[in-house]
VOVOVO-449745 format. One record per residue (C-alpha): residue in one letter; x, y, z. Coordinates in steps of 0.02 Angstrom, whole numbers, padded with zeros to 5 digits, always signed. Each point is the difference from the previous one (the first is absolute). Layout:
% residues N
AXYZ...
***
This chain:
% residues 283
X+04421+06373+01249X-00120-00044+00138X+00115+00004+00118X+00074+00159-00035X-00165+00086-00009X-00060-00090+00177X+00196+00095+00070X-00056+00141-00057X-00182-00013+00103X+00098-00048+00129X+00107+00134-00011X-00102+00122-00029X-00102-00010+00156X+00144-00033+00105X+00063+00181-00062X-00169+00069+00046X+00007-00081+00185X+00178+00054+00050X-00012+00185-00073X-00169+00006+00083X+00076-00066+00160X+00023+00204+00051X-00173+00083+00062X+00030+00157-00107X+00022-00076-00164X-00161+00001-00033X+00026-00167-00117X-00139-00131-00034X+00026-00160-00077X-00167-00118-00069X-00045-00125-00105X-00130-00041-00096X-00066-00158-00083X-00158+00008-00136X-00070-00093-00136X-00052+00104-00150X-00142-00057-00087X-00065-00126+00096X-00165-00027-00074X+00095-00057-00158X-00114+00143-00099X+00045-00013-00202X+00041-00186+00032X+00189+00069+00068X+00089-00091+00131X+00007+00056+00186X+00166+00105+00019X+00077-00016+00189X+00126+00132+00061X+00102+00026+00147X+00066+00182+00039X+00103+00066+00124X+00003+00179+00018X+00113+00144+00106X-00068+00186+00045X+00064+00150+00065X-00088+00138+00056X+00094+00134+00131X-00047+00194+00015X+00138+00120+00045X+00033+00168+00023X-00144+00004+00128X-00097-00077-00121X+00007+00140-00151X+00103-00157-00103X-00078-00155-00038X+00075-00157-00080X-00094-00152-00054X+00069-00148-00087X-00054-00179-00056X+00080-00140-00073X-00093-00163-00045X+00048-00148-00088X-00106-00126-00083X+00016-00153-00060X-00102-00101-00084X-00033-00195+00015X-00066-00026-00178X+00088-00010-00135X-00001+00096-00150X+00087-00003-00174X+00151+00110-00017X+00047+00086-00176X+00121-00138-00026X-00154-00125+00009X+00078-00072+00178X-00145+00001+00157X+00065+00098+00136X-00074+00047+00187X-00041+00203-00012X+00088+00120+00101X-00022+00181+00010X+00043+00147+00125X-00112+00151+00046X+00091+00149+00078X-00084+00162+00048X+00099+00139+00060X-00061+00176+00087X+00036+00144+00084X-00118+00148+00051X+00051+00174+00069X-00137+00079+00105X-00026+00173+00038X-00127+00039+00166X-00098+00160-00051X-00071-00014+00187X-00040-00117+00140X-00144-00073-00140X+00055-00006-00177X+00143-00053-00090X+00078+00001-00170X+00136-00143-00053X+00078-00009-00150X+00023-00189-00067X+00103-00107-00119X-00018-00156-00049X+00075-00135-00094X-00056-00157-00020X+00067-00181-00110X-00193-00064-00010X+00083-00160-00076X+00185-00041-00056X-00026-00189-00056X+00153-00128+00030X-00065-00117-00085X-00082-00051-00116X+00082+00138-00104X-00039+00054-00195X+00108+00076-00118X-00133+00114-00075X-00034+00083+00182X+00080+00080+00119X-00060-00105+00131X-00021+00160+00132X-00136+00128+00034X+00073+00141+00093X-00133+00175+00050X+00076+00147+00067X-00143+00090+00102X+00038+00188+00071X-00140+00074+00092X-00092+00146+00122X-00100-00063+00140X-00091+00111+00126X-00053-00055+00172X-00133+00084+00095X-00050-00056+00162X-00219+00037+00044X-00091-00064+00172X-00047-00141-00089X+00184-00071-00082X+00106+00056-00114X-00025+00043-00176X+00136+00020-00140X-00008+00024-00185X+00160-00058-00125X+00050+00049-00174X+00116-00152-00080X+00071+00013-00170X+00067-00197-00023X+00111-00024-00142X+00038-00182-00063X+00174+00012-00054X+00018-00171-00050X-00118-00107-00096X-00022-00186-00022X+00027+00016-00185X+00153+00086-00066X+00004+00152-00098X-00190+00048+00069X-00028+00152+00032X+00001+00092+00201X-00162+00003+00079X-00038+00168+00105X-00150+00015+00084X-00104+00099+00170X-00077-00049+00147X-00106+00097+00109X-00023-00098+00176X-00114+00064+00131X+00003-00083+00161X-00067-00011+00180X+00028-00079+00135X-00120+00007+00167X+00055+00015+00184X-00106-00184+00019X+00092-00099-00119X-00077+00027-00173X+00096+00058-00115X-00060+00041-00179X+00120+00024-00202X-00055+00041-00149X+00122+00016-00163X-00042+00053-00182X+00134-00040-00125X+00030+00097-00158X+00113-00030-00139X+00079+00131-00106X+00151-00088-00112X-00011-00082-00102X-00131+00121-00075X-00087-00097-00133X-00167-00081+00058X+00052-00162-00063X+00133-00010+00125X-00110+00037+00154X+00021+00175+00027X-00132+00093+00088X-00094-00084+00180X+00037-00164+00055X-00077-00050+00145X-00040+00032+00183X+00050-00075+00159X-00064-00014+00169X+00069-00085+00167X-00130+00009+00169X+00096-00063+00154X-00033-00012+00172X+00102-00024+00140X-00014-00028+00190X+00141-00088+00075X+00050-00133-00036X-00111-00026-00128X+00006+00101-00172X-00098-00031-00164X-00008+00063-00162X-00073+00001-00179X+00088+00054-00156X-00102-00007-00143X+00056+00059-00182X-00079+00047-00142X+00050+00016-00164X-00076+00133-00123X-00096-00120-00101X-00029-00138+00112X-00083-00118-00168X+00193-00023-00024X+00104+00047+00126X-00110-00053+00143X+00010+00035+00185X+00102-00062+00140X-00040-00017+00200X+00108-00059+00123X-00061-00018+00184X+00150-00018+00135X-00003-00050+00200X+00134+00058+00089X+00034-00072+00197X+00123+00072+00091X+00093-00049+00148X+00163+00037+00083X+00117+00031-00147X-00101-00113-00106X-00110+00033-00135X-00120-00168-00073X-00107+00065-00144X-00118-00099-00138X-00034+00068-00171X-00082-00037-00142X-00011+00080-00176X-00139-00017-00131X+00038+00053-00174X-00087+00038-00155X-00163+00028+00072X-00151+00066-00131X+00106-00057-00134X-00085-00039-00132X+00014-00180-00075X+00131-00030+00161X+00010-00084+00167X+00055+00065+00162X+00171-00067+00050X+00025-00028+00176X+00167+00017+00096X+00012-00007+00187X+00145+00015+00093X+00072-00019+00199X+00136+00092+00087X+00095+00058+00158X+00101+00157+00029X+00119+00012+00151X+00023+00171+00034X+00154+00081+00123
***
């Protein structure tokens, strides 16, 4: 088993040099190694990953069609029980897939129309019979672009839909997002999301607001920097999360350092603590 999953590493990158070998492909391949939890908060073991990752991201049609995609697959390097009761390594894939149509009102403000689909999580292993092991969110949304004298703003209307649930037979999950956004001719760049839910309707399932979110970057090359920091709607329980990120960029490479803090202001809990290293190559 180990050394079919190390083939398929192996593999896997080797795909994402030789495809990237041509200068329009517009192909990156990564990899990414973390350790969630390393504090050991709640007493839990340390839980080392490895991830290697492929992206594509190409404009055509002069740029009115965009296409960005992502696959990443992790895998894990702590065991876990299985629904049989064996311990097996976990492995998941992420894929995100989208394409966005824009429309140029004039030489300042644009209008794209955008679909998205994304597998947050279809689990390999370890897999349960009472789940469906997959989380899938279908996302269509509006976005307009306006460019000012001091950067460009935009505003975006997202209805995500989550398809698929961990559980079976659980109901859809349909929700809004408003995002407004801008981003400064000297590198600052500012997001802000609220997130609504509207099915299921019953309170008891979490209908109604659930949260903001908030991401402040800055870039100057090479250097870029962010912060994305999440919070729930009732932080006593479900807490907020902030991830910083340093990104260094040179030639075709990409070396960035990460680190995400969860369950902050819960109450009765402890911040869990999961940093992570990686390096895109880029062609």
């Amino acid at each position: 088993m180990k050394k079919l999953i190390f083939s398929f590493l192996v593999l896997f990158m080797a795909v994402g040099f030789v495809l990237a070998a041509d200068e329009s492909s517009g192909l990156s391949v990564g990899l990414e190694a973390g350790i969630m939890n390393i504090n050991k908060a709640y007493d839990a073991d340390m839980e080392p990953y490895l991830m290697p990752m492929l992206i594509y991201e190409q404009a055509y049609l002069n740029g009115a069609v965009e296409i960005n995609a992502e696959l990443d697959y992790t895998f894990g390097f702590k065991r876990v029980p299985n629904s049989d009761g064996n311990d097996v390594f976990p492995q998941s894939l992420y894929f995100d897939f989208m394409v966005g149509y824009n429309i140029g009102f004039s030489s300042v403000s644009t209008l794209s129309v955008i679909l998205e689909n994304e597998f947050d999580e279809l689990i390999i292993s370890p897999r349960y019979s009472e789940s469906n092991n997959i989380t899938g969110i279908f996302t269509p949304a509006v976005k307009y672009n306006h460019v000012l004298d001091l950067g460009d703003i935009f505003f975006m209307l997202g209805a995500p839909i989550t398809y698929i649930q961990d559980y079976k037979d659980a109901d859809a999950i349909i929700g809004f997002d408003f995002t407004f956004g801008w981003y400064s001719n000297f590198g600052l760049g500012i997001e802000a999301k609220t997130k609504m839910q509207f099915l299921p309707s019953s309170k008891d399932k979490g209908a109604g607001y659930q949260g903001v979110e908030a991401l402040v970057s800055y870039e100057i090359d090479p250097i870029y920097f962010e912060v994305l920091t999440e919070i729930s709607n009732d932080i006593k329980t479900g807490g907020v999360t902030v991830t910083p990120e340093f990104d260094y960029s040179f030639n075709n490479m990409t070396f960035y350092a990460k680190c995400k803090f969860n369950n902050i202001g819960i109450e009765g809990g402890k911040v869990i603590i999961s940093p992570a290293l990686g390096l895109k190559f880029s062609f």
